[in-house]
N, C-alpha and C positions, 0 to 999 in steps of 0.2 A: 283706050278712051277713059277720062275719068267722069267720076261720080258725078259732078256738077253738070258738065256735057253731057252725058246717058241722062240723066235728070231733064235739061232741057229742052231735049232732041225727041220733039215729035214722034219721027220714025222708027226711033230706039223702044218708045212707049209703045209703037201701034203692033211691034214685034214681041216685046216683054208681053203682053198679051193675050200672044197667037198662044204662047206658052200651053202645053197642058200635062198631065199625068204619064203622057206616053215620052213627051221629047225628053221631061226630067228619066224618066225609066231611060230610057234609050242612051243619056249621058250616063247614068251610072253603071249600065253594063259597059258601056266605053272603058268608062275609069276604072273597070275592075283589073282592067289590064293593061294601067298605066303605070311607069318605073317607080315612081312613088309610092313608096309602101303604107305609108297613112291613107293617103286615100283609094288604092288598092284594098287594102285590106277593108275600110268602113264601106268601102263601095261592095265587095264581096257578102260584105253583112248584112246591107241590106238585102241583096240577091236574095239570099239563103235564109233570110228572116232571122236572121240570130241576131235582134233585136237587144240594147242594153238593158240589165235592171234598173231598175228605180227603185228607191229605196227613199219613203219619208219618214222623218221625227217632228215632232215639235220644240226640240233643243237642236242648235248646231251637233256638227258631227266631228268628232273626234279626229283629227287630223292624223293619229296613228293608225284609225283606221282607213284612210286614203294611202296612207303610205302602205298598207300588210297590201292594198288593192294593187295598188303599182308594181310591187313585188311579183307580185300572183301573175301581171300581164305581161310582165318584163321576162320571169322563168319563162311562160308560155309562147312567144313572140320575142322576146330579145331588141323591143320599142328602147330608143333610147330617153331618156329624162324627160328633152325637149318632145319627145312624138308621144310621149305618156297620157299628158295633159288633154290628148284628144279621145284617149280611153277613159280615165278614170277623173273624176270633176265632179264637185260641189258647189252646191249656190241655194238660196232662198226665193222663194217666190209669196207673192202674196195676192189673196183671192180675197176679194168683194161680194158676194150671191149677187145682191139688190144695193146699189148706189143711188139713193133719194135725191140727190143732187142733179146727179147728170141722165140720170134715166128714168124715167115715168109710164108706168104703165097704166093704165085708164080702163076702166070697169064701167059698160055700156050698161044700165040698169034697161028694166020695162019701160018704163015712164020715157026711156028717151037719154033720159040726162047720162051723167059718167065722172066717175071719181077717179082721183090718184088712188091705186090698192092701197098705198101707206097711211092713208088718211081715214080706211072704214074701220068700224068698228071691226073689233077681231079679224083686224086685217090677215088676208092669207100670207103677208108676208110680215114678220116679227119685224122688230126692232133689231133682234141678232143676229138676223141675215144681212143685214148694210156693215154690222161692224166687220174689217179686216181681219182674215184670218192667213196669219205666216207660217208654210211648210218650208223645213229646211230637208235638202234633196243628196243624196248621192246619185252616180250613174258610174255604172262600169259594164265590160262586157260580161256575159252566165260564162264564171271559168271554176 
């Protein structure tokens, strides 16, 4: 089935759903002992809690250090180039606290009345909580 049908199939919806914490558990002990070793083995990891590190900077990361990571997963495991990529992986994110624009939260006084918090005096939430703040991430397996 493709995306756009699962998208506008009702029933497809009323099932995605039913979905919850146990049926995903339940695929991934499936997939622990599926012939696919990628997903075999990440399925085994989450079993087992061996959980990837994370790792943030405020500078990107050094690309040789992705590469000494691949190394390290590849001696361990023998993943080839293309199945790497699902261990070891870099990327950026960027986090907002307080977005003035599209979120508003409102301070009910005694009196009745209610303010946007960005608006009171010494408001409890600064000005430097709305500006973007960018983490650059690594993730690999604890090897």
């Amino acid at each position: 089935m493709n995306k756009r049908k699962f998208e506008q199939d009702p029933e497809c919806l009323t099932q995605f759903c039913l979905l919850d914490d146990y049926d995903v558990m339940g695929a991934i002990k499936a997939w622990a002992g599926h012939p696919d070793r990628v997903l075999s083995t990440l399925s085994k990891m989450l079993i087992n809690r061996e959980l990837f590190k994370v790792v943030l900077s405020n500078e990107p990361f050094d690309k040789e250090i992705e590469t000494v990571l691949k190394q390290k997963v590849t001696q361990a495991w023998g993943f080839t180039e293309e199945e790497l990529d699902y261990f070891v992986f870099s990327d950026d994110a960027t986090l907002r606290a307080y977005n003035m624009t599209d979120e508003k939260i409102n301070i009910l006084f005694k009196d009745g009345t209610f303010k946007d918090i960005s608006s009171i005096d010494n408001a409890l939430i600064s000005q430097t909580l709305a500006i973007p703040i960018k983490k650059f991430y690594i993730c690999h397996p604890k090897i």
